[in-house]
DSSP file (Angstrom, degrees, kcal/mol; ACC not computed):
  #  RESIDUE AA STRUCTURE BP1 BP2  ACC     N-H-->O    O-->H-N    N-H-->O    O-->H-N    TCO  KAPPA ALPHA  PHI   PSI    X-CA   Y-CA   Z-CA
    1    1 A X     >        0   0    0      0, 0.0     4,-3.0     0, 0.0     5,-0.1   0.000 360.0 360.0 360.0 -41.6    0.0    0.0    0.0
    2    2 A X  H  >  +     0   0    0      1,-0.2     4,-0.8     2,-0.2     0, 0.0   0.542 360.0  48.9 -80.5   5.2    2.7    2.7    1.0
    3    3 A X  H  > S+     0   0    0      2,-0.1     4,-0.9     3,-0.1    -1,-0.2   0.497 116.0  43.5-102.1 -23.3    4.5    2.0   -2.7
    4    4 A X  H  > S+     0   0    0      2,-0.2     4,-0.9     3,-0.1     5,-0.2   0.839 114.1  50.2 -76.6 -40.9    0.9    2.5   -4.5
    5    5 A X  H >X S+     0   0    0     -4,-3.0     4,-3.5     1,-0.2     3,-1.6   1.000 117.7  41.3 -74.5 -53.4    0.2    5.6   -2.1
    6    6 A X  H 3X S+     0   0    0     -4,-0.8     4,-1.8     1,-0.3    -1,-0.2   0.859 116.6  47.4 -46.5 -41.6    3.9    7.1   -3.2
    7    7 A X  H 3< S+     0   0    0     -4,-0.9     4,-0.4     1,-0.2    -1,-0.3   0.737 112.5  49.1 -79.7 -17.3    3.5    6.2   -6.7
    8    8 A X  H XX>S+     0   0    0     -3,-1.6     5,-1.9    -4,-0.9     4,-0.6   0.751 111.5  48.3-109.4 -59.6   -0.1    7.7   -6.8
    9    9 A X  H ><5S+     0   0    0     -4,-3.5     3,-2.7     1,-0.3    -2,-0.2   0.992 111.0  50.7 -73.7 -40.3    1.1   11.1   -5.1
   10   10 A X  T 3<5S+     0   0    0     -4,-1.8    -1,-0.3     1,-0.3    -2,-0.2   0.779 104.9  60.3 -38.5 -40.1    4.1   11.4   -7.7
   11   11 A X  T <45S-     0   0    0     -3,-0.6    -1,-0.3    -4,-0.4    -2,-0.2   0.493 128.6-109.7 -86.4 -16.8    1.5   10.8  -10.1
   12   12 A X  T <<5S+     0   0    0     -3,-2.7    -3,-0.2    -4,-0.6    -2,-0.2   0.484  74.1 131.2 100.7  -5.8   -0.1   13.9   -8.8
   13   13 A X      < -     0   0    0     -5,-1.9     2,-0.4    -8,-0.1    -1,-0.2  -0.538  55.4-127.5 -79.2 152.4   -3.5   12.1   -6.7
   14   14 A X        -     0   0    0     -2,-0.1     2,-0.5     2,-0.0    -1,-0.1  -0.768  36.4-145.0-103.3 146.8   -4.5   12.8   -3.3
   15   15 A X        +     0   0    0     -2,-0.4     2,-0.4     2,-0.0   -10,-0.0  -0.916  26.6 179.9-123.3 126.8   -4.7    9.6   -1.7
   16   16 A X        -     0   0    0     -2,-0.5     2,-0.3     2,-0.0    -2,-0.0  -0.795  15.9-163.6-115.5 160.4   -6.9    8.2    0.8
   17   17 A X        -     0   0    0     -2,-0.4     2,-0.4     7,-0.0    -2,-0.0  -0.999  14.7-154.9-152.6 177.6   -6.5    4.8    1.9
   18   18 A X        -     0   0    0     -2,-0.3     6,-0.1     1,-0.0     3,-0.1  -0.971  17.2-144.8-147.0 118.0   -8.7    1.8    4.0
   19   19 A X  S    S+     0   0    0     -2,-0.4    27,-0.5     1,-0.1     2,-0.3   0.688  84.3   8.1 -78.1   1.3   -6.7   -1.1    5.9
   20   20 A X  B  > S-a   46   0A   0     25,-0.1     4,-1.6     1,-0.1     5,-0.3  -0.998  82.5 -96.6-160.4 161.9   -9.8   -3.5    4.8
   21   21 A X  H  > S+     0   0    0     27,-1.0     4,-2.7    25,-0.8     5,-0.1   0.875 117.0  57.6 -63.2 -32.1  -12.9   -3.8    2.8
   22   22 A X  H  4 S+     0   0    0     24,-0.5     5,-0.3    26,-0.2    -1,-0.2   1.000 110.0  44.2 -54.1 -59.3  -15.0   -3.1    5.0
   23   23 A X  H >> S+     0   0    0      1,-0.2     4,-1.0     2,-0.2     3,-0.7   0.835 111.7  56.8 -42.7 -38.5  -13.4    0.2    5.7
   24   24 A X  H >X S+     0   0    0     -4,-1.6     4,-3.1     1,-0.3     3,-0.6   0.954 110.5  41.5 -77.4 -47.5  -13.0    0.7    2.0
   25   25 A X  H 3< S+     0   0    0     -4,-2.7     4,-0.3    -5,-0.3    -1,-0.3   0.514 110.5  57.0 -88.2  19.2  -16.8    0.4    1.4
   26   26 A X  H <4 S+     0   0    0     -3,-0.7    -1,-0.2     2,-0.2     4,-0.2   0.435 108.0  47.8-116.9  -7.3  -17.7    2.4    4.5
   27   27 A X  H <X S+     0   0    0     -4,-1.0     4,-1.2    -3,-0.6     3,-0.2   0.804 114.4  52.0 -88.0 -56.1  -15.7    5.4    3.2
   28   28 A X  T  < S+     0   0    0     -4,-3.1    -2,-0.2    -5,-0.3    -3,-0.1   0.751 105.1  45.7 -59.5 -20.9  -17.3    4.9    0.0
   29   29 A X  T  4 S+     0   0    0     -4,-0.3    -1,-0.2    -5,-0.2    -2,-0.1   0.663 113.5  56.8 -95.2 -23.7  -20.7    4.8    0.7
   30   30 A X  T  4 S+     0   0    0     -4,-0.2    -2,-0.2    -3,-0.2     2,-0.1   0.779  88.1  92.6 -63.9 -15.9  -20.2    7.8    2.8
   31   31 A X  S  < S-     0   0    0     -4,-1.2    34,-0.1     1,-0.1     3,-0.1  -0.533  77.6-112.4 -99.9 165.0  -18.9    9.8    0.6
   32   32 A X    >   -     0   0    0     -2,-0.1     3,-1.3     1,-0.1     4,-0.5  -0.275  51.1 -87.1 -75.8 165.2  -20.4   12.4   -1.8
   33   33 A X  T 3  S+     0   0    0      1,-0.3    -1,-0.1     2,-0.1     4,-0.1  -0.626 112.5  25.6 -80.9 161.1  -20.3   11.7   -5.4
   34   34 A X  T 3  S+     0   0    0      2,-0.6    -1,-0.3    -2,-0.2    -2,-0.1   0.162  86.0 105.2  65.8   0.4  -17.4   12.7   -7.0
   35   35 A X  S <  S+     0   0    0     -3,-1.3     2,-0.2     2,-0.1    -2,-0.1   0.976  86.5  41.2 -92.0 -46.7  -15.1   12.7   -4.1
   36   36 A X        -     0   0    0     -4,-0.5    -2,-0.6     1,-0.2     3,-0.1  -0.749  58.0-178.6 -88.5 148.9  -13.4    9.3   -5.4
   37   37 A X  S    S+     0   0    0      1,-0.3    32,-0.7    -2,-0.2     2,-0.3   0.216  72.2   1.7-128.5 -25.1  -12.8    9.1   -9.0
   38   38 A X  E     -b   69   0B   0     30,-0.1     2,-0.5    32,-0.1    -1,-0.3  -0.959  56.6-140.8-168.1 163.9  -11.3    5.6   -8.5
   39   39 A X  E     -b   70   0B   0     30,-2.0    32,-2.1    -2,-0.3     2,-0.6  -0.979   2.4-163.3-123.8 119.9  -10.5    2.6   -6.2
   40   40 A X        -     0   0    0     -2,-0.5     2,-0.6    30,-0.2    32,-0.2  -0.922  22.5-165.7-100.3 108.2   -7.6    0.5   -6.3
   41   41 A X        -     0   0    0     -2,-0.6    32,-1.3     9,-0.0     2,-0.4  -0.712  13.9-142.8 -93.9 109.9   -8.6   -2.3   -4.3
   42   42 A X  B     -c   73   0C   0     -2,-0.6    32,-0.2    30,-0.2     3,-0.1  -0.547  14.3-144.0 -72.1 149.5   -6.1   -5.0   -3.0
   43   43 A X  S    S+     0   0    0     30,-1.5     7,-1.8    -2,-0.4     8,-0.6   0.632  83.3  63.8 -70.8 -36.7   -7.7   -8.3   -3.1
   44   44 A X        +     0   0    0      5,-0.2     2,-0.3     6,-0.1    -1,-0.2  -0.978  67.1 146.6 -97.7 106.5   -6.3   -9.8    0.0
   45   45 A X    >   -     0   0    0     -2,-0.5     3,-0.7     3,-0.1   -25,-0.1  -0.973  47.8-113.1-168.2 121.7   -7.6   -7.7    2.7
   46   46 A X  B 3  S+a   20   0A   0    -27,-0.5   -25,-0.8    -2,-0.3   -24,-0.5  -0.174  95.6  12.3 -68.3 178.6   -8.6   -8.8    6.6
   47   47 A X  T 3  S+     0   0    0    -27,-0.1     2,-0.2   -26,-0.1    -1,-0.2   0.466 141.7  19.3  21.7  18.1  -12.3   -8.5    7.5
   48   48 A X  S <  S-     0   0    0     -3,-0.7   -27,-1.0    -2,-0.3   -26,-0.2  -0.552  81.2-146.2-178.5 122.7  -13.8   -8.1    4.1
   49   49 A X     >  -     0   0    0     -2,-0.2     4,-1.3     1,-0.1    -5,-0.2  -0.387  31.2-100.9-102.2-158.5  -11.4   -9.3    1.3
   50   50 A X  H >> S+     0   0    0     -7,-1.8     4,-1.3     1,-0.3     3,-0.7   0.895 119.8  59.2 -90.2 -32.1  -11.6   -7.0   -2.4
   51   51 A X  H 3> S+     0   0    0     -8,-0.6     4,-2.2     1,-0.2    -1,-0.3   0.954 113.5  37.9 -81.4 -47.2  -13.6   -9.4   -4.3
   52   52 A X  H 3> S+     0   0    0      2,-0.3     4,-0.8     1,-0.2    -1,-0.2   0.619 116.5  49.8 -79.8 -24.9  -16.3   -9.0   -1.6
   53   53 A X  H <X S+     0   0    0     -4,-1.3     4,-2.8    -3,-0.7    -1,-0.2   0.940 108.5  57.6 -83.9 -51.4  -15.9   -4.7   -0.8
   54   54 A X  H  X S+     0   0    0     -4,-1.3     4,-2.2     2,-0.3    -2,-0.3   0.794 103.2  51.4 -70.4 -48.4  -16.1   -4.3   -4.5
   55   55 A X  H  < S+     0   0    0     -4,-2.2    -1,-0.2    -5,-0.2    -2,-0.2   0.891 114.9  46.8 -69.4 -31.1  -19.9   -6.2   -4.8
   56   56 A X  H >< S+     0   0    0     -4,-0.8     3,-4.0     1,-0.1     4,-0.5   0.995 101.5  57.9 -86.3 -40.5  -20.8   -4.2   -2.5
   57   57 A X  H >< S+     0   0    0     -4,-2.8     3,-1.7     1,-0.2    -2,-0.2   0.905 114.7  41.1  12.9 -81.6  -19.6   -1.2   -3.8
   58   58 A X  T 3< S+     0   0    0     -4,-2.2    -1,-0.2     1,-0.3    -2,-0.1   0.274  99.4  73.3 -85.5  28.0  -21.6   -1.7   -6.8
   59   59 A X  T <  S+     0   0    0     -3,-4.0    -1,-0.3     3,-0.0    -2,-0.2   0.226  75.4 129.0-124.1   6.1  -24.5   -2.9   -4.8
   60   60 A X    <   -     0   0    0     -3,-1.7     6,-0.1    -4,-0.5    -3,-0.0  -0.260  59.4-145.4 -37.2 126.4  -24.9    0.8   -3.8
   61   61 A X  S    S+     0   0    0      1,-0.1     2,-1.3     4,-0.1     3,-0.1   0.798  95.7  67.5 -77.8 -23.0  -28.4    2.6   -4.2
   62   62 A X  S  > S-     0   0    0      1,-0.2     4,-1.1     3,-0.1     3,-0.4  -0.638  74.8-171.1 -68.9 110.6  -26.6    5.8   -5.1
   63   63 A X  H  > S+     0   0    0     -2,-1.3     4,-3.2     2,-0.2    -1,-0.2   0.759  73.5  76.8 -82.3  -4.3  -25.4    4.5   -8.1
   64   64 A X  H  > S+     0   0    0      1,-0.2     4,-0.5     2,-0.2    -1,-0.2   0.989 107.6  33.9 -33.2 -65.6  -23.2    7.4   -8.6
   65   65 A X  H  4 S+     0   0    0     -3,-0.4     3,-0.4     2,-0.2    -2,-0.2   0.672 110.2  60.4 -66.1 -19.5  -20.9    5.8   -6.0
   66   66 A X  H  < S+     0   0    0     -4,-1.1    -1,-0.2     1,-0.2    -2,-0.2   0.851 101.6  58.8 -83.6 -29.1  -21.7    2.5   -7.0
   67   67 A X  H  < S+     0   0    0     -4,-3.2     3,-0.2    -5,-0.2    -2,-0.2   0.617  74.9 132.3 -36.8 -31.9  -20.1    3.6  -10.6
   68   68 A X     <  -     0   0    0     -4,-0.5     2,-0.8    -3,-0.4   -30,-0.1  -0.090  66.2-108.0 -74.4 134.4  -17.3    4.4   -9.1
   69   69 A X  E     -b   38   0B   0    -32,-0.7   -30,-2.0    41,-0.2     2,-0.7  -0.514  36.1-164.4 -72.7  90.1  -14.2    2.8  -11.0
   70   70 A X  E     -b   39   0B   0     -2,-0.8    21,-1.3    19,-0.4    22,-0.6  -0.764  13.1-176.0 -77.1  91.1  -12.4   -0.2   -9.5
   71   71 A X        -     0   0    0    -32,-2.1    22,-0.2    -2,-0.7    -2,-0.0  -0.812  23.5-133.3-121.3 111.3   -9.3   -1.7  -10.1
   72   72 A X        -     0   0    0     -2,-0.5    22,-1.9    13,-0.2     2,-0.7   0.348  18.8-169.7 -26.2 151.2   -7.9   -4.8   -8.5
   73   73 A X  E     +cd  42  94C   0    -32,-1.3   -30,-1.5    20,-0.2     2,-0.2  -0.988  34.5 140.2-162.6 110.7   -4.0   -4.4   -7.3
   74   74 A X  E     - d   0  95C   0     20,-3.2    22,-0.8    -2,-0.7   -32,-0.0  -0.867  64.7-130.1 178.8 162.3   -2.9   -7.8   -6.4
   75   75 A X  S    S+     0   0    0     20,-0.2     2,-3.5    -2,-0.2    -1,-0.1   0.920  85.1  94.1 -88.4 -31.5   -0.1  -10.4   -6.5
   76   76 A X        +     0   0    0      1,-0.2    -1,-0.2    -3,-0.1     5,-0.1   0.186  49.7 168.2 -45.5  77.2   -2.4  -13.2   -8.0
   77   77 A X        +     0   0    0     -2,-3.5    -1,-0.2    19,-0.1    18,-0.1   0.546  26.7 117.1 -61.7  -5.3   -1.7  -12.8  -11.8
   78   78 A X  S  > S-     0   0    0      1,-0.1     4,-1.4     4,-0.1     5,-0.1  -0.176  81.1-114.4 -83.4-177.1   -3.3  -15.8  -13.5
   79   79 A X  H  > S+     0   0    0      1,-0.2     4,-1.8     2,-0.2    -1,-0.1   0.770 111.5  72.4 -94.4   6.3   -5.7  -15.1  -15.6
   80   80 A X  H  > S+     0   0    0      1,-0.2     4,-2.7     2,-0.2    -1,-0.2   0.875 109.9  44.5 -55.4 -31.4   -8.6  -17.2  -13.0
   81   81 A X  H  > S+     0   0    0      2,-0.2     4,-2.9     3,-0.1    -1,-0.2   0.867 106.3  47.3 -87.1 -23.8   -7.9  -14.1  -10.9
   82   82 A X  H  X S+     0   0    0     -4,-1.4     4,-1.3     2,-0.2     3,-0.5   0.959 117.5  52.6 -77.3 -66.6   -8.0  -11.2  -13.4
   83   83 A X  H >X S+     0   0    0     -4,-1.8     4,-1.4     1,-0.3     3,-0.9   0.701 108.6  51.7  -9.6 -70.4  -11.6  -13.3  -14.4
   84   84 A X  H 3X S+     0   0    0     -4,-2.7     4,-0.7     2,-0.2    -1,-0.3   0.839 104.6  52.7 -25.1 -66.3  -12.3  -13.1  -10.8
   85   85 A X  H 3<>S+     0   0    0     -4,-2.9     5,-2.1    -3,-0.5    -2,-0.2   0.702 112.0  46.6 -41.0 -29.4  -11.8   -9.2  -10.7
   86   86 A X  H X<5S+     0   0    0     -4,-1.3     3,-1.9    -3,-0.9    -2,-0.2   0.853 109.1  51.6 -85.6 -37.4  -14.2   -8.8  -13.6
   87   87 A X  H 3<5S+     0   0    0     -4,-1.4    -1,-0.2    -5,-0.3    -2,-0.2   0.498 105.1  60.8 -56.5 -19.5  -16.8  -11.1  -12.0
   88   88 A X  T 3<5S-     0   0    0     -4,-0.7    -1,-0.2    -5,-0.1   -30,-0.2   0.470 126.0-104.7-110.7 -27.5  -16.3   -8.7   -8.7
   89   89 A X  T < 5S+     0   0    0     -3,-1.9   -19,-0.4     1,-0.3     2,-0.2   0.644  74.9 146.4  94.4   6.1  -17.5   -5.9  -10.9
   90   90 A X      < -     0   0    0     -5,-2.1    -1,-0.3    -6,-0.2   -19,-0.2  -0.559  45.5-147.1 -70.4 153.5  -13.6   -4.2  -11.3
   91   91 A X  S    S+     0   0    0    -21,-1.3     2,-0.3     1,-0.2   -20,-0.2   0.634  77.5  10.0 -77.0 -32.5  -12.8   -2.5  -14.8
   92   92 A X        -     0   0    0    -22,-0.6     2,-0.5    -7,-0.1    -1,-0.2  -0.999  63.6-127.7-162.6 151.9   -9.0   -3.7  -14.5
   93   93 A X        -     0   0    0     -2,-0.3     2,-1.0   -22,-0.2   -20,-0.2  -0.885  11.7-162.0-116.1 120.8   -6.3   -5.8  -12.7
   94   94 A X  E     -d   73   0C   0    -22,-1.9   -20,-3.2    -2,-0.5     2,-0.1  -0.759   9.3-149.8 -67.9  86.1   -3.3   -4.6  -11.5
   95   95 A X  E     -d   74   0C   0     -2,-1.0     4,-0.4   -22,-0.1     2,-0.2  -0.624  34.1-110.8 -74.4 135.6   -0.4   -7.4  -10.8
   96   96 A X  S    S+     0   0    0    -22,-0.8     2,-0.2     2,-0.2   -19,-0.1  -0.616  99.5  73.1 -87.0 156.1    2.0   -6.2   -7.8
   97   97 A X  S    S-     0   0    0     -2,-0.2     2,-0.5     0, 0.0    -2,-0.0   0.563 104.1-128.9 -55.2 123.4    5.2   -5.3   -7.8
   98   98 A X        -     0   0    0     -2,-0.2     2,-0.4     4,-0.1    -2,-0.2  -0.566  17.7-143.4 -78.4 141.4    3.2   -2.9   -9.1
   99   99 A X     >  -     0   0    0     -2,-0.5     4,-2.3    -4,-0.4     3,-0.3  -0.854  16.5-134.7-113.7 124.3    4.8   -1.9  -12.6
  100  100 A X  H  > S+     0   0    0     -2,-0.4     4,-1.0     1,-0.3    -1,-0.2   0.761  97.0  55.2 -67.9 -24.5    4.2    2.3  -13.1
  101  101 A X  H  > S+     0   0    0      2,-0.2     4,-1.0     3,-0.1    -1,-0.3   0.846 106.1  44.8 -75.1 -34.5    3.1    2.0  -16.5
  102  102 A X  H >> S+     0   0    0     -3,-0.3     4,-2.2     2,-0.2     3,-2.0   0.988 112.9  57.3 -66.5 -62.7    0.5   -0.2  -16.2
  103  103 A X  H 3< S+     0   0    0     -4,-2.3     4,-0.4     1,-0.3    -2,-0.2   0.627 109.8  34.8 -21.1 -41.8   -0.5    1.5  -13.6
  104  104 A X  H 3X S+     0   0    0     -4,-1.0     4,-0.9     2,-0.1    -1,-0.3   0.557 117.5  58.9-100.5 -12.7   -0.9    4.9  -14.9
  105  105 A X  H <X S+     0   0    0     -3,-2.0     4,-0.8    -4,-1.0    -2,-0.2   0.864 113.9  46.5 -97.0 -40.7   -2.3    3.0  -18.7
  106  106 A X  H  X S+     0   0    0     -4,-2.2     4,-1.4    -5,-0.2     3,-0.2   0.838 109.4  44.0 -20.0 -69.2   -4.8    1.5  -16.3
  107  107 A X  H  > S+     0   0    0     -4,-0.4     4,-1.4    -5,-0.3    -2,-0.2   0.861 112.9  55.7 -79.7 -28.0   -5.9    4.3  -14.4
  108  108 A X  H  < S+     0   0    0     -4,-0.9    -2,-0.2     1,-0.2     5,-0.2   0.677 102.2  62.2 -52.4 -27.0   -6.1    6.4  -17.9
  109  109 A X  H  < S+     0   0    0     -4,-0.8    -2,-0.2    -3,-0.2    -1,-0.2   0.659 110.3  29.8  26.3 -88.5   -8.2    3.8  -18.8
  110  110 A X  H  < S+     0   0    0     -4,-1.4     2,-0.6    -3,-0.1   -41,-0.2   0.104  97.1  94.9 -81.4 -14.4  -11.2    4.3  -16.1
  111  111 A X     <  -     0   0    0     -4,-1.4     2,-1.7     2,-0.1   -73,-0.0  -0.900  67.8-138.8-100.7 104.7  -11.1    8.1  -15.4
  112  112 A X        +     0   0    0     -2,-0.6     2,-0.2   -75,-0.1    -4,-0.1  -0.541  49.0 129.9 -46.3  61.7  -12.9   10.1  -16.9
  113  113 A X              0   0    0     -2,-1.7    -2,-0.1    -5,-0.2     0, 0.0  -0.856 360.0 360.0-134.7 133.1  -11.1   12.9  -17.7
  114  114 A X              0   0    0     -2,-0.2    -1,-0.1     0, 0.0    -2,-0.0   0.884 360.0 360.0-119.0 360.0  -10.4   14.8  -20.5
């Protein structure tokens, strides 16, 4: 997480971050829309792991926030896991050591921005 948050502020993002899914989807459903423009969600995570914060995520009545742009950040690489991620309701999988060009072709990707 602290080499994603560095790589992320370099990148120019304010960065929030959540030590578990639960946390992740209880900042997100608090928040207004627009305050996250995207979630990189690790997959292995205590009390709620990513596949599980990410269905609920998108199981949101605002659906502004349930829109919200996901992308898996995780060491599992095959492609049963990327599969997984898409099945979870992510747009894109990240493999750690996270590689900065993927990263940033990723997130270019899923924001809406022009």
């Amino acid at each position: 997480m602290e080499i994603a948050c560095l790589i992320l502020t370099q990148m120019g993002f304010s960065v929030e971050t959540a030590e578990n899914g639960k946390l992740a989807l209880d900042m997100v459903a608090a928040s207004e829309p627009g305050y996250y423009d995207a979630i990189l969600m690790d997959i292995q995570m205590p009390v709620m792991d990513g596949y599980s914060a990410a269905r609920a995520i998108r199981a949101l009545d605002d659906k502004a926030l349930a829109d919200i742009p996901i992308l898996a950040m995780t060491a599992n690489a095959f492609q049963e896991d990327v599969k997984a991620a898409m099945d979870a309701g992510m747009q894109a999988h990240i493999a750690k050591p996270v590689d900065v060009g993927k990263l940033t072709e990723a997130l270019s990707s899923v924001l809406k921005r022009p």
